[in-house]
N, C-alpha and C positions, 0 to 999 in steps of 0.2 A: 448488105454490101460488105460487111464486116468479116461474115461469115464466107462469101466470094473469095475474100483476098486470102483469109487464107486457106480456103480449098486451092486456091491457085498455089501457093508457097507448096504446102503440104500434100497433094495429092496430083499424081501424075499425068493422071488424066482426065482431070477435071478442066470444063469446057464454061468460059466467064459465058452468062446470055448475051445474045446481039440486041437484043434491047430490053436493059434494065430498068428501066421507067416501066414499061408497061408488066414485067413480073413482079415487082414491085405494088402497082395499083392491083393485079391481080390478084396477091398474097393479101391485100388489105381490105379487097371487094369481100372474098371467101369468106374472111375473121367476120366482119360485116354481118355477112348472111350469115353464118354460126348463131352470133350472138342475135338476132334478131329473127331466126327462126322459130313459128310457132308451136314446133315440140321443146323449144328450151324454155322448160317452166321454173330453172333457176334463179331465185330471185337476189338479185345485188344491194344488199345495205352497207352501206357505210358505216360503219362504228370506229367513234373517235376516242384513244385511249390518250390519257394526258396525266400527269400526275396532280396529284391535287394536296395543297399544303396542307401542313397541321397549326392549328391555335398559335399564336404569338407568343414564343417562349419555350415554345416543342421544339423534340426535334421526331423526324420521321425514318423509321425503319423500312426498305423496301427490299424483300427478299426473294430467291427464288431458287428451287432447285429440279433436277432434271433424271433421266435415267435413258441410256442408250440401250436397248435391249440386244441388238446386235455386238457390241462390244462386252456388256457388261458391267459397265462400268456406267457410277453416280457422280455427281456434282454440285456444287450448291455454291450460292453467294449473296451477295446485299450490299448494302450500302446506306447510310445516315446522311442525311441532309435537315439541311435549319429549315425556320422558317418562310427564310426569302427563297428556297433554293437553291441557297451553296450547302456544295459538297462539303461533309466533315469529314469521312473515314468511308472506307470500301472491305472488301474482304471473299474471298473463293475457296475454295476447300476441294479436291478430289476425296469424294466418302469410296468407292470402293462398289462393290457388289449389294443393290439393294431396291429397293420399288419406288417407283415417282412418289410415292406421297411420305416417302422415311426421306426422302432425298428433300423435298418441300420441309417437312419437319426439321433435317438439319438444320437449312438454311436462318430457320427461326430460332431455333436454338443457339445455334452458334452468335448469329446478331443477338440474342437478348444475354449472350456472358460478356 
C-alpha cells in the first residue's frame, strides 16, 4: 500500500488496483507457494545471537571491524561493558585501505590500548 501511494505522488501514470484486497492476498498466496514449494530445499534455522557476560568483576570487550571493497575503505570499533551490562566506554576508527581481517585486527587492538 505504501509502495501504491507513492507510485501515485511520484509517477504519472501509475494506475492504484480496483481491488486491493485481492492483490494483496495474491501477492501473499505467491510468497506462500515460493516458500513451500517442493524444489525449495532451503532450509530456515534460527540462530539467536545475544551477548553473553563476563565473570563478576570483568569487564567485556566486543569488537568488530569491516572492509567495503567497492569504496575501499576500512573500519573498525567496540565497546566495554561491566558485568551487568552497562556500557562503560565505546569507540570507531576509520582505518583507511585494507582486508577484513586487518580491519577485525584493528578493532582488537585499538580496544586492548
Amino acid at each position: 500500500m505504501w509502495k501504491w501511494r507513492n507510485q501515485t505522488i511520484f509517477e504519472d501514470d501509475f494506475q492504484r488496483p480496483t481491488d486491493p484486497t485481492y492483490m494483496i492476498i495474491k501477492m501473499a498466496e505467491d510468497i506462500d507457494k515460493c516458500i513451500h514449494h517442493p524444489l525449495n530445499i532451503r532450509k530456515c534455522d534460527t540462530i539467536f545471537i545475544g551477548w553473553k557476560k563476563p565473570r563478576e568483576g570483568w569487564i567485556k570487550l566486543n569488537c568488530d571491524g569491516a572492509y567495503k571493497d567497492s569504496l575501499g575503505l576500512a573500519g573498525c570499533g567496540g565497546l566495554f561493558r561491566k558485568s551487568d551490562g552497562r556500557w562503560i566506554k565505546g569507540y570507531s576508527r576509520k582505518i583507511g585501505t585494507c582486508d577484513a581481517l586487518s580491519a577485525e585486527m584493528w578493532g582488537m587492538y585499538l580496544g586492548m590500548q
